[in-house]
KEMI-707286 format. One record per residue: residue number from 1; residue in three letters; x, y, z of N, C-alpha, C, O in turn. Coordinates in steps of 0.05 Angstrom, whole numbers, plus 5000, padded with zeros to 4 digits. Atoms other than C-alpha are relative to their C-alpha. Layout:
REM KEMI-707286
<num NUM&residuo ala&n_east X&n_north Y&n_up Z&ca_east X&ca_north Y&ca_up Z&c_east X&c_north Y&c_up Z&o_east X&o_north Y&o_up Z>
...
//
This chain:
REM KEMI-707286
<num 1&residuo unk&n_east 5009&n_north 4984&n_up 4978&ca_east 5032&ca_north 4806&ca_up 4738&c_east 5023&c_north 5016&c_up 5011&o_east 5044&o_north 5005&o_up 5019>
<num 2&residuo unk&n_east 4983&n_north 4986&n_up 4987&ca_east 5066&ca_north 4862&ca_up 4760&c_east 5004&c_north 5011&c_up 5025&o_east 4990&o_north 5002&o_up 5043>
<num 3&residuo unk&n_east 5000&n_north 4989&n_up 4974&ca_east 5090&ca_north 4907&ca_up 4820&c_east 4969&c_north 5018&c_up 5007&o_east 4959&o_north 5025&o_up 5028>
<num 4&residuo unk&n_east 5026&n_north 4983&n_up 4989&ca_east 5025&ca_north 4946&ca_up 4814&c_east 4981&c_north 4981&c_up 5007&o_east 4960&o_north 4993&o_up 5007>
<num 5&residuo unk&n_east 5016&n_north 5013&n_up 5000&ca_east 4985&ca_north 4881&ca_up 4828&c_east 5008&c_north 4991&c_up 5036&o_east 4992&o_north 4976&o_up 5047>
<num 6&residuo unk&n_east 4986&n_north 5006&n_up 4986&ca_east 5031&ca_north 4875&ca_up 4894&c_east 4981&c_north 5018&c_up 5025&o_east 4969&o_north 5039&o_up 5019>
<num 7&residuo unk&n_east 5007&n_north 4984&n_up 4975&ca_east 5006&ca_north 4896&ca_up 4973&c_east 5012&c_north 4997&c_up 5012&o_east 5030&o_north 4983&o_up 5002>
<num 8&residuo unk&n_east 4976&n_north 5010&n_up 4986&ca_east 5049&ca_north 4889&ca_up 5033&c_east 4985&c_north 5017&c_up 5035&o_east 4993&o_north 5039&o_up 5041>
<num 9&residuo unk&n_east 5015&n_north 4997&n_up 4985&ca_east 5003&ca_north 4900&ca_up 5096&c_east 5019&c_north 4997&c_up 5031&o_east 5037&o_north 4981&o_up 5036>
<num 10&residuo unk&n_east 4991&n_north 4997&n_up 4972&ca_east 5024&ca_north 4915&ca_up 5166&c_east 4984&c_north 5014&c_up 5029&o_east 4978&o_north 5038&o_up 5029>
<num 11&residuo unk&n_east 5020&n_north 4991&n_up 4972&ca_east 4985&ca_north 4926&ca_up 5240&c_east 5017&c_north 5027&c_up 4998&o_east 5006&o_north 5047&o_up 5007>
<num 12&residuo unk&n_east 4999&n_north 4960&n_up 4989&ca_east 5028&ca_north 4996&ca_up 5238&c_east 5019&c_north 5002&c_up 4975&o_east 5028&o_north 4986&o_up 4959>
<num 13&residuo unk&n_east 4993&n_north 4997&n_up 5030&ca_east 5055&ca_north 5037&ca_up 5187&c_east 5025&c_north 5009&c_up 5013&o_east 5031&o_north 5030&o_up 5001>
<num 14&residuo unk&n_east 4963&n_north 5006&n_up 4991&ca_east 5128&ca_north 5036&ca_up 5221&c_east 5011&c_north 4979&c_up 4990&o_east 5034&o_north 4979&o_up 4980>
<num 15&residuo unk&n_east 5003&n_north 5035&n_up 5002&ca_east 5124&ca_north 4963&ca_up 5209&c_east 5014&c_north 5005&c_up 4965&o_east 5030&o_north 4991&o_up 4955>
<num 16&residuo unk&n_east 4999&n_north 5000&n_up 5036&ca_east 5128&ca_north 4987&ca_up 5129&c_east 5024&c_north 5024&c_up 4997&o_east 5030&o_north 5029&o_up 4974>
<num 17&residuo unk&n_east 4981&n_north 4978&n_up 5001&ca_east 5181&ca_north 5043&ca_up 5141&c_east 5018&c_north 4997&c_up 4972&o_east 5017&o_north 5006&o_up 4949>
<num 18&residuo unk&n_east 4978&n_north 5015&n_up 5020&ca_east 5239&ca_north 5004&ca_up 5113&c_east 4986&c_north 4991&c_up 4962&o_east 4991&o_north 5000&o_up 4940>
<num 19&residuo unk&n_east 5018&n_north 5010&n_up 5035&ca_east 5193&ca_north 4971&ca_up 5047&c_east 4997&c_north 5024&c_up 4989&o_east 5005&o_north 5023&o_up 4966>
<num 20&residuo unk&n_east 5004&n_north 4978&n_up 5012&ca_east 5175&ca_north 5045&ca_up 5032&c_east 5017&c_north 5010&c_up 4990&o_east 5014&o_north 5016&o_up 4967>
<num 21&residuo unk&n_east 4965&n_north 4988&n_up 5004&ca_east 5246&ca_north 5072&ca_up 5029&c_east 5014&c_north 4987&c_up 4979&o_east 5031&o_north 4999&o_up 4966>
<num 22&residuo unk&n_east 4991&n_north 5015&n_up 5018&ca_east 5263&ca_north 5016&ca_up 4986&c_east 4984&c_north 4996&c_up 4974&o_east 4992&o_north 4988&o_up 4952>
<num 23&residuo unk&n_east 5013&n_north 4996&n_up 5027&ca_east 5207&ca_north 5024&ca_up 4943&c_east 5002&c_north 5025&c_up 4988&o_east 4995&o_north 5025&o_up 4964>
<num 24&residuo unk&n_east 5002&n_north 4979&n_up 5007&ca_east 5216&ca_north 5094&ca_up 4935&c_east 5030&c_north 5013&c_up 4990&o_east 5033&o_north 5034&o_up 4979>
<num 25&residuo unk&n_east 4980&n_north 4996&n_up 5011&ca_east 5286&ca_north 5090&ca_up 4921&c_east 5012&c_north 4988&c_up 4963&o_east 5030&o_north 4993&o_up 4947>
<num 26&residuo unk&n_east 4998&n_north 5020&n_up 5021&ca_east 5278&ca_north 5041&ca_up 4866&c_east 4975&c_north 5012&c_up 4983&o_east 4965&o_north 4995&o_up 4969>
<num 27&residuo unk&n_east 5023&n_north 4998&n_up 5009&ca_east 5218&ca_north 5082&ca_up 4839&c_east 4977&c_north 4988&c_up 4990&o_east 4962&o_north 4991&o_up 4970>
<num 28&residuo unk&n_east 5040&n_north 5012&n_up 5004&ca_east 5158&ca_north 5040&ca_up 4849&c_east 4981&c_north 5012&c_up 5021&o_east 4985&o_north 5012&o_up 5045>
<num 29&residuo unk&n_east 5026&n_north 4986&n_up 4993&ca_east 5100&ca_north 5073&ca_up 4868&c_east 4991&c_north 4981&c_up 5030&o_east 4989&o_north 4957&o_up 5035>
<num 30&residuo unk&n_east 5016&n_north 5011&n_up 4978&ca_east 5071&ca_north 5069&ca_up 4937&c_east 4979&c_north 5020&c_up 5015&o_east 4975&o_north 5043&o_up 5009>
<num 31&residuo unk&n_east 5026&n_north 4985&n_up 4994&ca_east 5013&ca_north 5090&ca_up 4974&c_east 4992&c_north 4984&c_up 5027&o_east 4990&o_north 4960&o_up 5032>
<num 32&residuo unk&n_east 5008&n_north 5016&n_up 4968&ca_east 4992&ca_north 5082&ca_up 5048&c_east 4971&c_north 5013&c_up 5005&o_east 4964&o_north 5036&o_up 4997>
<num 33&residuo unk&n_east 5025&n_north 4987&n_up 4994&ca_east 4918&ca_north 5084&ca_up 5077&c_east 4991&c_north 5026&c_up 5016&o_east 4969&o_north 5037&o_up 5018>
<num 34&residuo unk&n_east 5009&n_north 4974&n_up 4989&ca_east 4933&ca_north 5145&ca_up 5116&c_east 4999&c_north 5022&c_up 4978&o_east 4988&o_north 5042&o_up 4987>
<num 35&residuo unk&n_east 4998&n_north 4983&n_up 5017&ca_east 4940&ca_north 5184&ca_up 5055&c_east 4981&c_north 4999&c_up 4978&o_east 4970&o_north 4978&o_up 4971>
<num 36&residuo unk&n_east 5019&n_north 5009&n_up 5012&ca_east 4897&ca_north 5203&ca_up 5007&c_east 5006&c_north 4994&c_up 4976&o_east 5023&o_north 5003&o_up 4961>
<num 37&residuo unk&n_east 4996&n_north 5021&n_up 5028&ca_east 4889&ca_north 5158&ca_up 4953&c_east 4981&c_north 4995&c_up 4991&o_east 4976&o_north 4972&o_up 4988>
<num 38&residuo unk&n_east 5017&n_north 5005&n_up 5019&ca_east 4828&ca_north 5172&ca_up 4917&c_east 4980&c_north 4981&c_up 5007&o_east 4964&o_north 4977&o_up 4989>
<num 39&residuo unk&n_east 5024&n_north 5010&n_up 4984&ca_east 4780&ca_north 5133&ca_up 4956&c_east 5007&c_north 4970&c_up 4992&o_east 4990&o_north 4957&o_up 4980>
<num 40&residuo unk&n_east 4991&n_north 5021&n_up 5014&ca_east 4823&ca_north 5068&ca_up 4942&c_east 4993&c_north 4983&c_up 5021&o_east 4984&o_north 4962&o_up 5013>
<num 41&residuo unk&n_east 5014&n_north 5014&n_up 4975&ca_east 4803&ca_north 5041&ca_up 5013&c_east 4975&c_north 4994&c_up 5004&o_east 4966&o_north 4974&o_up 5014>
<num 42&residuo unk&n_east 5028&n_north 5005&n_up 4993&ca_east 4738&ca_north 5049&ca_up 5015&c_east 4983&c_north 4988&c_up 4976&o_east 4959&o_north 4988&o_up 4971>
<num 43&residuo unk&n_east 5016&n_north 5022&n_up 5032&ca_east 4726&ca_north 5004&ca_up 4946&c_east 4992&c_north 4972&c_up 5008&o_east 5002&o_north 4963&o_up 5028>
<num 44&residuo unk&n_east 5013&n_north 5021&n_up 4987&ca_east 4692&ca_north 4943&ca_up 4957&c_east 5019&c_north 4977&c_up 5002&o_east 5023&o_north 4961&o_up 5020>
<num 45&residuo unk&n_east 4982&n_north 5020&n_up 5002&ca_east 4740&ca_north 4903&ca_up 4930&c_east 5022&c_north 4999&c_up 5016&o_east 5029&o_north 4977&o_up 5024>
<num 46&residuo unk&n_east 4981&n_north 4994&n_up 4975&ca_east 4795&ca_north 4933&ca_up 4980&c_east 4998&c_north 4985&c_up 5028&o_east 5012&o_north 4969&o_up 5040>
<num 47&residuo unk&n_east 5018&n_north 5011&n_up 4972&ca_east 4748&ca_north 4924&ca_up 5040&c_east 5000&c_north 4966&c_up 5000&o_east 5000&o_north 4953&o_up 5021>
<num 48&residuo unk&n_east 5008&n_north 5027&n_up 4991&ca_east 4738&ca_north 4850&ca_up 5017&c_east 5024&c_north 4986&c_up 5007&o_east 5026&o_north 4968&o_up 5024>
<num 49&residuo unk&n_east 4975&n_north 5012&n_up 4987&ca_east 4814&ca_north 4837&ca_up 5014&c_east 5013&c_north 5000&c_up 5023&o_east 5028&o_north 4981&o_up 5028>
<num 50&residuo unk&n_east 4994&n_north 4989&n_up 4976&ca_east 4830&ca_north 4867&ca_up 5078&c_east 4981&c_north 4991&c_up 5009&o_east 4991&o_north 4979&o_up 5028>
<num 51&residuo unk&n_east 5012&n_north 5007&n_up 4974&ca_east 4771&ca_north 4845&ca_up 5115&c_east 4997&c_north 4973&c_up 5001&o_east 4987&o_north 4962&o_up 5021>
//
């Protein structure tokens, strides 16, 4: 299992500032729910992990 199997959840997306910077320097792929991402939130399976 790899980094694409990975989440890293936070009440604000300041909270993830630092993790992003570090993922994005190291080029692994990231993606936050304010952005669009292909309707990756609103999948069932998303919704069930998060809710």
């Amino acid at each position: 299992m790899g980094l694409a199997c990975c989440a890293i959840m936070a009440r604000n997306w300041r909270s993830l500032d630092r993790v992003r910077s570090y993922c994005e320097l190291r080029g692994i792929p990231v993606q936050q729910a304010d952005e669009d991402s292909s309707g990756f939130w609103r999948l069932r399976e998303t919704q069930a992990m998060v809710g």
